[in-house]
C-alpha positions in Angstrom: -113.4 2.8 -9.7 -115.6 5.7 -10.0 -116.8 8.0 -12.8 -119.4 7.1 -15.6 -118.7 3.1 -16.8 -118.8 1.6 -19.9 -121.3 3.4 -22.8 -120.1 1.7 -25.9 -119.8 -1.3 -27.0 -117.5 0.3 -29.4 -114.9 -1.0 -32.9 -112.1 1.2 -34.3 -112.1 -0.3 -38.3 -108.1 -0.2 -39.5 -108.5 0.4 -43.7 -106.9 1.2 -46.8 -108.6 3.5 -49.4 -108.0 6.2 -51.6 -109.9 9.0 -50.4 -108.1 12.1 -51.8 -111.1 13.1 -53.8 -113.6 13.3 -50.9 -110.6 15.5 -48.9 -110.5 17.7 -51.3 -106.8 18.8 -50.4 -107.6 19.1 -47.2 -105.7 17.8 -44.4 -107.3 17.2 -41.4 -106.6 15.7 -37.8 -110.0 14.0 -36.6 -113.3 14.1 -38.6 -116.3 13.1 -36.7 -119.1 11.7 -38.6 -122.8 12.6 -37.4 -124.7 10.6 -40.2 -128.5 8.9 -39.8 -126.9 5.9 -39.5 -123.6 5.9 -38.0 -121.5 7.9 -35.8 -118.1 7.9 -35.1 -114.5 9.3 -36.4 -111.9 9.2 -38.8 -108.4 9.9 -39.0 -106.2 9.3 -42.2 -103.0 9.2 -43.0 -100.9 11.8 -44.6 -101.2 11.1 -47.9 -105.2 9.9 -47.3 -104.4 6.1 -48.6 -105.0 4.9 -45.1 -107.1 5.4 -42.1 -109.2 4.6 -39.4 -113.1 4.1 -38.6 -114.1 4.4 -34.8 -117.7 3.5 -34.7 -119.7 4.1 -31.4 -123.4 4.1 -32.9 -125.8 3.2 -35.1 -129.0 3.1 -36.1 -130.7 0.6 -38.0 -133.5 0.5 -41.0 -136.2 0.6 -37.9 -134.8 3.6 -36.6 -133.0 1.8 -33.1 -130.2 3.1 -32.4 -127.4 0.8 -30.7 -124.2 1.2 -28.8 -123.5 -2.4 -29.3 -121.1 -2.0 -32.4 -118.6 -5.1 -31.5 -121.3 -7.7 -31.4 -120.7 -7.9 -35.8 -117.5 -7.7 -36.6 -117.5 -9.1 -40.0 -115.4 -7.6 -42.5 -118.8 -7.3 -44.7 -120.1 -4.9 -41.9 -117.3 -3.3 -41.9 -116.6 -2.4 -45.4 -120.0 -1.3 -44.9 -119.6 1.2 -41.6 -116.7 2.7 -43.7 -118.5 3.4 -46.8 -121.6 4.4 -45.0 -119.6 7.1 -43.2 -117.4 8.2 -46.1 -120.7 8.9 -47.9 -119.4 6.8 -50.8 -121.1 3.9 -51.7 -118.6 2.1 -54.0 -115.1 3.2 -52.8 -113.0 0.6 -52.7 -111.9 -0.4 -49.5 -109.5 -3.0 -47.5 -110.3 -3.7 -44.4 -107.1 -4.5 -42.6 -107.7 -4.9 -38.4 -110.7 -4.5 -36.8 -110.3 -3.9 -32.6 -113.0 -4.1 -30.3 -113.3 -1.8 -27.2 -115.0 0.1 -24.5 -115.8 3.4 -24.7 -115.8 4.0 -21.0 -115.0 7.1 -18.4 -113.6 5.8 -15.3 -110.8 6.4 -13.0 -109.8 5.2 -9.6 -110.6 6.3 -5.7 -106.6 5.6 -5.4 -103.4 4.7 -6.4 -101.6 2.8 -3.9 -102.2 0.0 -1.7 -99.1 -0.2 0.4 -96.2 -1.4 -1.9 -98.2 -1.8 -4.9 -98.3 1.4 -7.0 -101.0 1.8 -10.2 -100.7 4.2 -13.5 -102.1 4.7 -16.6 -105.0 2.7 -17.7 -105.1 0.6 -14.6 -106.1 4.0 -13.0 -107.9 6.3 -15.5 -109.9 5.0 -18.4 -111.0 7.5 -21.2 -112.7 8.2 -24.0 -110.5 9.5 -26.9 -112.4 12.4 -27.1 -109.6 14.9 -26.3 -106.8 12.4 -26.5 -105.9 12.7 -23.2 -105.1 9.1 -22.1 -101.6 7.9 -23.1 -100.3 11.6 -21.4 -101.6 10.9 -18.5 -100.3 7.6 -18.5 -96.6 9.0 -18.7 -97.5 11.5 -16.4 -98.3 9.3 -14.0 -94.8 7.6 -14.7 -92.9 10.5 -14.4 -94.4 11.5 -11.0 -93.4 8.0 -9.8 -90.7 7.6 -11.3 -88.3 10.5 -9.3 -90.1 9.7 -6.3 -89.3 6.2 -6.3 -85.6 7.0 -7.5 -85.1 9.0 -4.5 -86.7 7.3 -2.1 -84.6 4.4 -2.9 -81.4 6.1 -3.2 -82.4 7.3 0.1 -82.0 10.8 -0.6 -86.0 10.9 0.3 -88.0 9.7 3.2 -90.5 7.0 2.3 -93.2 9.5 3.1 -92.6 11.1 -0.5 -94.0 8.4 -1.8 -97.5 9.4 -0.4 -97.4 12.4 -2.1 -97.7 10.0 -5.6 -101.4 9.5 -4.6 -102.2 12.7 -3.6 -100.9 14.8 -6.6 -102.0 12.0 -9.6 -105.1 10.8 -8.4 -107.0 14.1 -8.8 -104.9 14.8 -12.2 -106.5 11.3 -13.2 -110.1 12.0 -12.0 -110.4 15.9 -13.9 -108.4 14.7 -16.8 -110.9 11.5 -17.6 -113.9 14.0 -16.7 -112.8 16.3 -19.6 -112.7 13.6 -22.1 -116.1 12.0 -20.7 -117.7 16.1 -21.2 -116.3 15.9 -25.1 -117.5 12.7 -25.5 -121.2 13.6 -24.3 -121.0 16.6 -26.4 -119.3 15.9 -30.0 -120.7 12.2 -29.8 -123.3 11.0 -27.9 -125.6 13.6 -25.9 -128.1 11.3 -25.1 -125.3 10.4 -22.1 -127.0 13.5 -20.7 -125.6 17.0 -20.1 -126.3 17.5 -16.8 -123.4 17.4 -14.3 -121.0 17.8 -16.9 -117.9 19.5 -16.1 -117.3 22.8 -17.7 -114.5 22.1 -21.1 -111.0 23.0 -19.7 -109.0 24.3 -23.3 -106.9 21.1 -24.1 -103.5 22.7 -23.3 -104.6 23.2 -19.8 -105.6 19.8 -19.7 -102.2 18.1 -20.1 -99.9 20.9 -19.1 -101.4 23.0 -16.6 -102.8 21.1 -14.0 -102.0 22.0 -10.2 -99.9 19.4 -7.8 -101.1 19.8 -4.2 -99.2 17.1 -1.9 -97.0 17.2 1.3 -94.4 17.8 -1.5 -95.3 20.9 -2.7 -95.2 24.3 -0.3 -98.8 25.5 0.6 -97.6 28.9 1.3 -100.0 31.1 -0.9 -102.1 28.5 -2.5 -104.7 30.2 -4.1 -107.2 27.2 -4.2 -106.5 27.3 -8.4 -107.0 24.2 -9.7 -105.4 24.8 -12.9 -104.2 27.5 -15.3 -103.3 28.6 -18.8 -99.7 27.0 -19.4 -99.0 29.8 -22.0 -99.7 32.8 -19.4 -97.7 30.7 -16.4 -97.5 31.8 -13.0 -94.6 29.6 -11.3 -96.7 29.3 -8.0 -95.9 26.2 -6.1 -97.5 23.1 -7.8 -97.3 24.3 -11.4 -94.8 23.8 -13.8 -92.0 25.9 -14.1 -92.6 28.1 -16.9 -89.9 27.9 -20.0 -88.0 30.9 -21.1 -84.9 31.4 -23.3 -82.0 32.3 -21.4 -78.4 31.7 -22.0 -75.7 29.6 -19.8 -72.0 30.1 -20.7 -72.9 31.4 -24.5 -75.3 28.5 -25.3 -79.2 29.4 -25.8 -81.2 27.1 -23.8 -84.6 26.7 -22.2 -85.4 27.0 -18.5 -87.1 23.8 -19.0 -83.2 22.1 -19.6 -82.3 22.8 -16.5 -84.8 20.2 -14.6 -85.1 16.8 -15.1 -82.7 15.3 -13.3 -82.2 17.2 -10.2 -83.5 19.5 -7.3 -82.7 23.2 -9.0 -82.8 26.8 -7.5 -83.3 29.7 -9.4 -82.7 33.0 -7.7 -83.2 36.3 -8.1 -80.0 38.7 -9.2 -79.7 39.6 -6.0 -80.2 36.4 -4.7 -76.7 35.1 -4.2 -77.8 34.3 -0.1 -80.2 31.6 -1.9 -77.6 30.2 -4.2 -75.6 29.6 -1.1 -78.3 27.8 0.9 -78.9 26.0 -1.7 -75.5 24.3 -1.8 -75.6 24.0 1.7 -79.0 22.4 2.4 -78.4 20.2 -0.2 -75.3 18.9 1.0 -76.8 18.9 4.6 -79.2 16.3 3.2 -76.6 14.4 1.1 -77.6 15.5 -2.6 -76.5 18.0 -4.9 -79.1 20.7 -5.6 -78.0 23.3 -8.5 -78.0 27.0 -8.3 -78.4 29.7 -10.3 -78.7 33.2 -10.3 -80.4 35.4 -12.7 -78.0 38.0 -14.7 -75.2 35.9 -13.2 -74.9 32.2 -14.1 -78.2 32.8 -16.1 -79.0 34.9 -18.8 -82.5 36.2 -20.0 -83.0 36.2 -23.5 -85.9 38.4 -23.5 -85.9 39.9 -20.4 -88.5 39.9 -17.5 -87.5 36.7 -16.1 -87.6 37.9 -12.4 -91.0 38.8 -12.8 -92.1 35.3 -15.0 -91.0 33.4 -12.0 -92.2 35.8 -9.2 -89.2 35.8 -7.5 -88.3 39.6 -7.9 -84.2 40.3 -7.7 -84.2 39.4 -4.1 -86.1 35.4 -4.0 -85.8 32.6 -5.5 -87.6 29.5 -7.1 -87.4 25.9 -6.0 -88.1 23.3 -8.6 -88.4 19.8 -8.4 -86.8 17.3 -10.8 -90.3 16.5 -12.7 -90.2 20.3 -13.4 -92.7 21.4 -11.0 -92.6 24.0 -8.5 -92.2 23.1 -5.0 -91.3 26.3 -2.9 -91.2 30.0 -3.9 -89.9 33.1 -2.1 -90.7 36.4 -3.3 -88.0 38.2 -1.2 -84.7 38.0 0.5 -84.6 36.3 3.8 -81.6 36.8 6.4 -82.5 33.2 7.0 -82.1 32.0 3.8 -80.3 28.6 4.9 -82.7 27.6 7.3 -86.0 28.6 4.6 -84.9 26.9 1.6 -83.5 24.0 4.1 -86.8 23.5 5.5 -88.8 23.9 1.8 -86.6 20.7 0.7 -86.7 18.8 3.5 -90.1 18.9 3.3 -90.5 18.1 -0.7 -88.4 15.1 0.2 -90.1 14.0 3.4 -87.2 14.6 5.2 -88.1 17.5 7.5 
């Protein structure tokens, strides 16, 4: 494991009370509490009967302060912690769970050891500073998940399974380093600041990170490590970006159209890539499914050539976990052979 370790001893306090006079009407997600003697977080409930204490500090009448919050888990201390940090010393409060935990920033060198594969919290540990962890989890699931589908189904060489490690571990590693830098900042900057990684905007945490694997083309890889999901690119190991379009009279997303295959998208003059698309993917026993744009796919608001950077004459290759795996900018005369190639090698086949 590498990263940062364990620095808190730390207790998330499950209550009831009736706080609605110290919200004022306001509704809001997380509150962090900076007071002389405690700090932490809340969260509440909709209608602010309800909430949670996370305590990582505290300091005591002597002025020591502690990171050892779980060694007193009494419900006395805790009624306590929750007043203290509510700033209401006579609120009634019922102290229903108390959970201990380790406020720790760690995340593993790999991800497989031969047939064993690991995700989630066996392989990135966070803070919830951010709350990053459980989405990385599924991500981690979701990038496994089709691989290991196809490799079993044999539609992918066992190679593709390589590509697991390579595209989640670094995902895992940047993602636990941005809730570690949120953590030193909002919470505890006696961690120190040096080092830090420079805040990513949360979006870009979970939904624009970069894939770079044996599965993904590296044809014009820029060296970006991630990017703004709302301004997206469609270069090879992004997501493919959504736009409304229309199949058959129905108003859909591009994201509906991957998930549970291999998909083309091609440009309107792209028809040569539609057709080597059918063909390569029947070459290699699986169906891969075409479309052109202004034929079998409509753009709502336009400009969706240019969104995908295919122009009229290329065409997009995306992967069933949505990402992009190849991209051509133009029209080939050896468009079989191209896009036969770009799969073959997103499924270790080539």
């Amino acid at each position: 494991m590498l990263g940062h370790g364990s620095f808190s001893d730390s207790i998330t306090i499950y209550f009831r009370a009736d706080v609605r006079e110290l919200m004022g009407g306001r509704n809001l997600s997380v509150i962090y509490v900076f007071g002389p003697r405690l700090q932490g977080f809340f969260r509440f409930s909709i209608d602010l009967r309800v909430g949670f204490l996370v305590v990582n500090s505290t300091v005591d009448d002597a002025g020591n302060r502690s990171v050892q919050i779980g060694v007193d888990m009494s419900t006395e201390t805790c009624i306590r912690y929750v007043r203290e940090a509510l700033g209401d010393p006579d609120i009634d409060v019922e102290i229903e769970n108390v959970q201990r935990w380790s406020a720790s920033a760690e995340y593993a060198e790999r991800l497989r050891y031969g047939r064993v594969f690991l995700a989630g919290d066996a392989v990135h540990v966070m803070p919830p500073t951010g709350g990053f962890g459980g989405n990385c989890g599924v991500q981690d699931a979701y990038d496994l998940a089709w691989k290991l589908a196809y490799v079993l189904a044999g539609h992918a060489g066992e190679g593709l399974l390589t590509s697991y490690d390579a595209e989640r571990q670094p995902v895992g590693a940047f993602t636990t380093e941005q809730a570690y830098t949120r953590y030193v900042l909002r919470l505890d900057p006696s961690l120190g600041k040096d080092d830090l990684m420079p805040i990513v905007e949360e979006a870009t945490v979970e939904l624009g990170y970069r894939y770079r694997s044996e599965a993904v083309a590296s044809t014009g890889d820029d060296g970006a490590l991630w990017e703004d999901p709302r301004a997206p690119t469609a270069r090879p190991g992004f997501r493919a970006p959504h736009a409304r379009i229309e199949i058959d009279g129905v108003e859909k997303s591009t994201i509906d159209l991957f998930g549970r295959r291999f998909v083309v998208l091609a440009g309107s003059e792209g028809e040569s890539w539609c057709a080597a698309a059918r063909e390569a993917g029947a070459s290699l026993g699986l169906t891969v499914d075409a479309f052109r744009i202004g034929a079998d796919v409509i753009a709502r608001d336009g400009g969706l050539e240019e969104l995908l950077g295919t122009g009229s004459g290329g065409a997009l290759l995306v992967r069933p976990d949505g990402f992009v795996a190849w991209r051509s900018a133009r029209s080939s005369t050896e468009a079989r052979d191209q896009l036969g190639q770009a799969l073959a090698s997103a499924l270790a086949r080539a």
